[in-house]
C-alpha positions in Angstrom: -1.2 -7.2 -17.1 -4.2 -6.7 -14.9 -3.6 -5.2 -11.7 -6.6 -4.8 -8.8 -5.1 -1.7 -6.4 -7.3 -1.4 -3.1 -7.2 1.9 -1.7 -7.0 3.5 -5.1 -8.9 6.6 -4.4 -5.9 8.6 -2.4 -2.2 8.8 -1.2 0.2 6.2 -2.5 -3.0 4.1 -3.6 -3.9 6.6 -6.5 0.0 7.1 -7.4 0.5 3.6 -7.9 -2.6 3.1 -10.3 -1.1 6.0 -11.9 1.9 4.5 -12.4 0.7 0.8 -13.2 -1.9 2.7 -15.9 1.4 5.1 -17.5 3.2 1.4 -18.2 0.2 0.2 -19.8 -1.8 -2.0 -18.0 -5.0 -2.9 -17.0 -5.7 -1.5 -13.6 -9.4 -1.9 -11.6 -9.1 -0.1 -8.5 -11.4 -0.7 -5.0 -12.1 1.7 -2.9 -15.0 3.2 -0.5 -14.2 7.0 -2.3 -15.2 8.1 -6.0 -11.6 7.2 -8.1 -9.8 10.8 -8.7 -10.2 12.8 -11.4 -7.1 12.1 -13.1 -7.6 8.2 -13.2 -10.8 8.8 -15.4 -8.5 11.2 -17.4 -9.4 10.2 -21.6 -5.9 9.1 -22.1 -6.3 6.1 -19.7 -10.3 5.6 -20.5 -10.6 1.7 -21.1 -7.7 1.3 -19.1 -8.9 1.9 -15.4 -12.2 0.5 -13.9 -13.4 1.9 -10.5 -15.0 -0.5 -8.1 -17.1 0.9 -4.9 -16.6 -1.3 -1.7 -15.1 -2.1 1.7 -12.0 -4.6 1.9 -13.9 -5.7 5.1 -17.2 -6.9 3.2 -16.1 -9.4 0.5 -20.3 -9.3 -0.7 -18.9 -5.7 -1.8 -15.5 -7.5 -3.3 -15.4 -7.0 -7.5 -16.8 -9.6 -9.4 -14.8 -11.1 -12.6 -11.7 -9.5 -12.0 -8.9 -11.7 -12.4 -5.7 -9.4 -11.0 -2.3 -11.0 -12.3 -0.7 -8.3 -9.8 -2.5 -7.2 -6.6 -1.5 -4.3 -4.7 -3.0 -3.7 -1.2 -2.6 0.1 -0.4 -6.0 0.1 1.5 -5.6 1.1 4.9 -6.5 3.9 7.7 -4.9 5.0 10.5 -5.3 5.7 14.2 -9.3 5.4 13.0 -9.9 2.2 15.9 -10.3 0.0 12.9 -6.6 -0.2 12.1 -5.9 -4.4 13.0 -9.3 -4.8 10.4 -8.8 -2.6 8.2 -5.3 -2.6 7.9 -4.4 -6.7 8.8 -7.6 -8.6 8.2 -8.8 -6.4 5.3 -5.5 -7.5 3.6 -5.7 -11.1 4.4 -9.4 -11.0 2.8 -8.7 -9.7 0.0 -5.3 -11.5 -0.6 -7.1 -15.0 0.5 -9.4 -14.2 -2.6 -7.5 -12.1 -5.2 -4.7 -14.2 -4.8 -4.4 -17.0 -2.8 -7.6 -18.5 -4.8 -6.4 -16.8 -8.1 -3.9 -19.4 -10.1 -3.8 -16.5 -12.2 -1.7 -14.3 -9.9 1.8 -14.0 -9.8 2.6 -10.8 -7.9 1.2 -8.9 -4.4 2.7 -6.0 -3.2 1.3 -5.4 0.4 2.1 -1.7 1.8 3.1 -2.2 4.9 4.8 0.6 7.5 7.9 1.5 8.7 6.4 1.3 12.0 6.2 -2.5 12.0 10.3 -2.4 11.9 10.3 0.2 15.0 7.3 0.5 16.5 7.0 3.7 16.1 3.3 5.0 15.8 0.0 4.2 17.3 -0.3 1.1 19.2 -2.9 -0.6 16.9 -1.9 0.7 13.6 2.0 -0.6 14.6 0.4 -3.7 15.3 -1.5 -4.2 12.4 1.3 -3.3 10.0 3.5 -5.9 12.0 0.6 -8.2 10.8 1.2 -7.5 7.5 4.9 -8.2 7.3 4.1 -11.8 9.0 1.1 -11.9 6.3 3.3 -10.7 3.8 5.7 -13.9 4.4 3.1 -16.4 5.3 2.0 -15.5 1.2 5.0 -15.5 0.4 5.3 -19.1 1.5 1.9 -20.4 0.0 2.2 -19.0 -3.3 5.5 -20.1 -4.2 6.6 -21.3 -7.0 3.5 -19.6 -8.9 4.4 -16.4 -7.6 5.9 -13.6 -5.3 4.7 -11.8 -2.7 6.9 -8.9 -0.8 5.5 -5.2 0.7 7.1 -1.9 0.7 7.2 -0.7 4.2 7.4 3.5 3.8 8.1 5.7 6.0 6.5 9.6 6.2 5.0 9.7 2.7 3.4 13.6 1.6 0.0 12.3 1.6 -3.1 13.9 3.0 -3.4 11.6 6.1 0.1 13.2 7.2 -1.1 16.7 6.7 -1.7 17.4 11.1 2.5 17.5 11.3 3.1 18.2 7.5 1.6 21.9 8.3 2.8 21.8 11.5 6.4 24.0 10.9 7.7 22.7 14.7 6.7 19.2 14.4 8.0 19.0 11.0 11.3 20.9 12.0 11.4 18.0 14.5 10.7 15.1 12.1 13.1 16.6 10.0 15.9 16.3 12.7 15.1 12.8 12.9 15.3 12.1 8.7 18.7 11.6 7.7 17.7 12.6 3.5 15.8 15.6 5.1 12.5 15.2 3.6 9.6 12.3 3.1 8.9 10.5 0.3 6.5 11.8 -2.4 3.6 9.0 -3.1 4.8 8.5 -6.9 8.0 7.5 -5.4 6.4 5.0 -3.5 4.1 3.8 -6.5 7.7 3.2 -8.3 8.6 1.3 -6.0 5.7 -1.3 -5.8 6.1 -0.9 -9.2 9.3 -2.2 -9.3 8.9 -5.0 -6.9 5.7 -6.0 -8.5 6.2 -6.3 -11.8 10.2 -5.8 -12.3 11.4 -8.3 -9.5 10.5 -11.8 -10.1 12.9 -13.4 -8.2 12.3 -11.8 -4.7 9.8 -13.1 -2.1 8.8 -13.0 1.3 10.3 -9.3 1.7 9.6 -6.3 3.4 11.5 -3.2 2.2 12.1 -0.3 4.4 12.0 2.7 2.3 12.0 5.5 5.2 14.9 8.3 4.2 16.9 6.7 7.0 14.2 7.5 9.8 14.3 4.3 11.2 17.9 5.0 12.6 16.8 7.9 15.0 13.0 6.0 15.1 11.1 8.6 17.7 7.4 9.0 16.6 6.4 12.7 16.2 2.6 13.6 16.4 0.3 16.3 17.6 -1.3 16.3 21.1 
Protein backbone atom coordinates (compact mmCIF):
# COMPACT_ATOMS: atom_id res chain seq x y z
CA UNK A 1 0.00 0.00 0.00
CA UNK A 2 1.20 3.56 -0.13
CA UNK A 3 1.47 5.21 3.02
CA UNK A 4 2.44 9.34 3.37
CA UNK A 5 4.00 9.51 7.20
CA UNK A 6 4.45 13.38 8.27
CA UNK A 7 7.04 13.93 10.69
CA UNK A 8 9.12 11.11 9.24
CA UNK A 9 12.50 12.52 10.00
CA UNK A 10 12.55 11.58 13.94
CA UNK A 11 10.95 9.84 17.10
CA UNK A 12 8.01 7.64 16.51
CA UNK A 13 7.62 9.29 12.91
CA UNK A 14 10.88 7.55 11.53
CA UNK A 15 9.95 4.15 13.49
CA UNK A 16 6.76 3.90 11.98
CA UNK A 17 8.09 4.41 8.25
CA UNK A 18 10.43 1.82 9.42
CA UNK A 19 8.01 -0.34 10.25
CA UNK A 20 5.44 0.39 7.31
CA UNK A 21 8.76 0.00 4.83
CA UNK A 22 9.91 -3.75 6.77
CA UNK A 23 5.97 -4.96 5.79
CA UNK A 24 6.53 -3.88 2.33
CA UNK A 25 5.01 -0.92 1.40
CA UNK A 26 5.34 2.08 -0.29
CA UNK A 27 6.08 4.85 2.18
CA UNK A 28 6.74 8.83 1.12
CA UNK A 29 7.55 10.63 4.14
CA UNK A 30 7.15 14.76 4.77
CA UNK A 31 9.09 16.38 6.81
CA UNK A 32 11.11 19.88 7.36
CA UNK A 33 14.51 17.57 8.30
CA UNK A 34 16.72 15.47 5.85
CA UNK A 35 14.98 11.61 6.11
CA UNK A 36 17.49 9.51 8.45
CA UNK A 37 20.10 7.50 7.30
CA UNK A 38 18.55 4.31 7.66
CA UNK A 39 15.36 5.06 5.65
CA UNK A 40 17.66 5.64 2.57
CA UNK A 41 19.33 2.32 3.66
CA UNK A 42 19.70 0.07 -0.10
CA UNK A 43 17.44 -2.53 1.13
CA UNK A 44 14.45 -0.12 1.17
CA UNK A 45 15.76 2.11 -2.04
CA UNK A 46 12.61 2.37 -4.33
CA UNK A 47 10.56 1.85 -1.46
CA UNK A 48 10.81 5.30 0.54
CA UNK A 49 10.58 8.82 -1.07
CA UNK A 50 11.50 11.91 1.08
CA UNK A 51 9.49 14.98 0.67
CA UNK A 52 10.93 18.54 2.12
CA UNK A 53 8.07 20.77 3.59
CA UNK A 54 5.89 22.27 6.35
CA UNK A 55 2.41 20.68 7.28
CA UNK A 56 1.55 24.37 7.72
CA UNK A 57 2.21 25.38 3.98
CA UNK A 58 0.10 23.07 1.74
CA UNK A 59 2.23 25.17 -1.54
CA UNK A 60 5.08 22.87 0.18
CA UNK A 61 2.43 19.75 0.45
CA UNK A 62 3.74 16.56 -2.07
CA UNK A 63 2.51 16.52 -5.36
CA UNK A 64 1.09 13.12 -6.95
CA UNK A 65 1.10 11.21 -3.96
CA UNK A 66 -1.90 9.23 -3.54
CA UNK A 67 -1.53 7.73 0.31
CA UNK A 68 -4.03 4.72 0.81
CA UNK A 69 -2.89 4.97 4.65
CA UNK A 70 -1.83 8.32 6.20
CA UNK A 71 -0.08 8.67 9.32
CA UNK A 72 0.27 12.13 11.03
CA UNK A 73 3.20 11.91 13.53
CA UNK A 74 4.20 15.55 12.68
CA UNK A 75 4.10 17.58 15.66
CA UNK A 76 6.31 19.83 18.22
CA UNK A 77 6.03 20.57 21.54
CA UNK A 78 6.05 23.41 24.06
CA UNK A 79 7.65 25.37 20.72
CA UNK A 80 4.43 28.31 20.88
CA UNK A 81 3.32 26.70 17.64
CA UNK A 82 1.77 23.63 19.23
CA UNK A 83 -2.38 24.32 18.40
CA UNK A 84 -0.77 24.92 14.46
CA UNK A 85 1.49 22.70 14.28
CA UNK A 86 0.04 19.99 16.13
CA UNK A 87 -4.15 20.63 15.44
CA UNK A 88 -4.31 22.68 12.32
CA UNK A 89 -1.31 21.11 10.67
CA UNK A 90 -3.26 17.79 11.04
CA UNK A 91 -6.51 18.93 9.81
CA UNK A 92 -4.53 20.31 6.60
CA UNK A 93 -3.04 17.70 5.64
CA UNK A 94 -5.84 15.21 6.56
CA UNK A 95 -8.46 17.70 4.63
CA UNK A 96 -6.18 16.88 1.54
CA UNK A 97 -4.47 13.47 1.90
CA UNK A 98 -7.58 12.07 2.93
CA UNK A 99 -10.64 13.77 3.17
CA UNK A 100 -10.19 14.71 -0.71
CA UNK A 101 -8.42 11.29 -1.50
CA UNK A 102 -11.29 8.52 -2.39
CA UNK A 103 -8.30 6.52 -2.42
CA UNK A 104 -7.69 6.41 1.29
CA UNK A 105 -8.94 4.07 3.62
CA UNK A 106 -6.84 4.43 6.82
CA UNK A 107 -5.36 7.68 9.11
CA UNK A 108 -3.67 7.11 12.11
CA UNK A 109 -3.41 10.53 13.84
CA UNK A 110 -0.72 10.47 16.93
CA UNK A 111 -2.35 12.06 19.41
CA UNK A 112 -1.08 12.42 23.40
CA UNK A 113 -1.82 10.99 26.47
CA UNK A 114 -2.17 14.43 27.62
CA UNK A 115 -5.48 15.04 25.81
CA UNK A 116 -7.04 12.11 28.26
CA UNK A 117 -5.47 13.99 31.51
CA UNK A 118 -4.22 17.10 30.78
CA UNK A 119 -1.22 16.61 31.84
CA UNK A 120 1.53 18.69 29.97
CA UNK A 121 1.86 22.23 28.62
CA UNK A 122 -1.22 24.17 28.29
CA UNK A 123 -1.17 24.55 24.48
CA UNK A 124 0.28 21.31 23.48
CA UNK A 125 -2.65 19.50 25.90
CA UNK A 126 -4.93 21.58 24.03
CA UNK A 127 -3.93 20.83 20.73
CA UNK A 128 -3.66 17.08 21.20
CA UNK A 129 -7.34 17.32 22.70
CA UNK A 130 -7.92 18.81 19.09
CA UNK A 131 -6.77 15.95 17.65
CA UNK A 132 -8.90 13.34 19.39
CA UNK A 133 -12.14 15.59 18.45
CA UNK A 134 -10.39 15.79 14.78
CA UNK A 135 -9.64 12.32 15.03
CA UNK A 136 -13.59 11.51 15.45
CA UNK A 137 -14.98 14.29 13.26
CA UNK A 138 -12.81 11.99 10.31
CA UNK A 139 -13.79 9.32 11.62
CA UNK A 140 -17.40 10.40 10.90
CA UNK A 141 -16.76 11.85 7.27
CA UNK A 142 -14.94 9.15 5.92
CA UNK A 143 -17.07 6.40 6.84
CA UNK A 144 -17.98 3.80 5.11
CA UNK A 145 -14.73 4.32 2.75
CA UNK A 146 -12.60 4.19 5.52
CA UNK A 147 -11.28 4.39 9.20
CA UNK A 148 -9.74 6.83 10.98
CA UNK A 149 -8.52 6.30 14.93
CA UNK A 150 -5.00 7.84 16.78
CA UNK A 151 -2.78 6.31 19.17
CA UNK A 152 -2.45 8.53 22.05
CA UNK A 153 1.25 7.57 23.78
CA UNK A 154 2.38 8.39 26.68
CA UNK A 155 6.44 9.03 27.59
CA UNK A 156 7.92 7.61 24.36
CA UNK A 157 12.25 7.33 24.45
CA UNK A 158 12.49 9.86 21.80
CA UNK A 159 14.89 12.78 21.64
CA UNK A 160 12.23 15.50 22.45
CA UNK A 161 12.03 13.73 26.03
CA UNK A 162 15.67 13.70 26.51
CA UNK A 163 15.60 17.12 29.35
CA UNK A 164 13.92 14.43 32.07
CA UNK A 165 15.18 11.14 30.23
CA UNK A 166 18.86 12.29 31.52
CA UNK A 167 17.58 13.74 34.26
CA UNK A 168 18.15 10.53 37.03
CA UNK A 169 15.61 12.48 39.76
CA UNK A 170 12.96 13.50 37.41
CA UNK A 171 13.06 10.23 35.84
CA UNK A 172 13.12 8.42 39.35
CA UNK A 173 9.99 10.48 39.74
CA UNK A 174 8.30 9.63 36.47
CA UNK A 175 9.08 6.24 37.19
CA UNK A 176 7.07 6.31 40.55
CA UNK A 177 4.21 7.54 38.64
CA UNK A 178 4.46 4.42 35.64
CA UNK A 179 2.86 1.48 36.75
CA UNK A 180 5.15 -0.94 33.83
CA UNK A 181 8.23 1.06 35.10
CA UNK A 182 9.54 2.30 31.99
CA UNK A 183 8.32 4.35 28.55
CA UNK A 184 7.59 3.09 25.56
CA UNK A 185 10.29 2.64 22.90
CA UNK A 186 9.14 4.46 19.40
CA UNK A 187 9.09 1.02 17.41
CA UNK A 188 6.60 0.02 19.91
CA UNK A 189 4.58 2.83 19.08
CA UNK A 190 5.11 2.41 15.12
CA UNK A 191 3.61 -1.23 15.81
CA UNK A 192 1.00 0.06 17.00
CA UNK A 193 -0.15 2.56 14.30
CA UNK A 194 0.81 -0.26 12.42
CA UNK A 195 -1.62 -2.31 13.79
CA UNK A 196 -4.54 0.07 13.79
CA UNK A 197 -3.70 1.24 10.39
CA UNK A 198 -3.45 -1.44 8.40
CA UNK A 199 -4.50 -4.61 10.64
CA UNK A 200 -7.83 -3.06 12.10
CA UNK A 201 -10.43 -2.45 9.63
CA UNK A 202 -13.29 -2.44 11.60
CA UNK A 203 -12.43 0.25 14.25
CA UNK A 204 -13.13 3.91 13.94
CA UNK A 205 -13.39 7.01 15.59
CA UNK A 206 -10.80 5.79 18.40
CA UNK A 207 -8.31 7.07 20.48
CA UNK A 208 -6.04 4.48 22.23
CA UNK A 209 -4.21 5.24 25.32
CA UNK A 210 -1.03 3.45 25.27
CA UNK A 211 0.78 5.10 28.41
CA UNK A 212 2.29 2.07 30.71
CA UNK A 213 -0.50 2.90 33.08
CA UNK A 214 0.67 6.64 33.66
CA UNK A 215 -2.62 8.02 33.24
CA UNK A 216 -3.70 6.37 36.62
CA UNK A 217 -1.29 8.51 38.89
CA UNK A 218 -1.39 11.50 35.78
CA UNK A 219 1.07 14.21 37.52
CA UNK A 220 3.21 15.98 34.73
CA UNK A 221 6.96 15.87 35.50
CA UNK A 222 9.30 18.46 33.78
CA UNK A 223 12.37 20.59 34.41
CA UNK A 224 12.19 24.09 35.76
Amino acid sequence: MIVLITGASGGIGSATAECFLKKGHEVHGFDSQPAPERLLEESFEGHYTHHFGDVLNPSTFPEHVVPEILVNCAGVQESGRDIDVNLKGTIQITEKYAIQNENCVSVVNVGSASAHTGSEFPEYAASKGGVMAYTKNVALRMAPRGICNSIDAGGVRTDLNRVVMDDPELWNEIMDLTPLKRWAEPEEIAEWIYFVGVTNRFMTGQCLLIDGGEAGNAKFVWKD
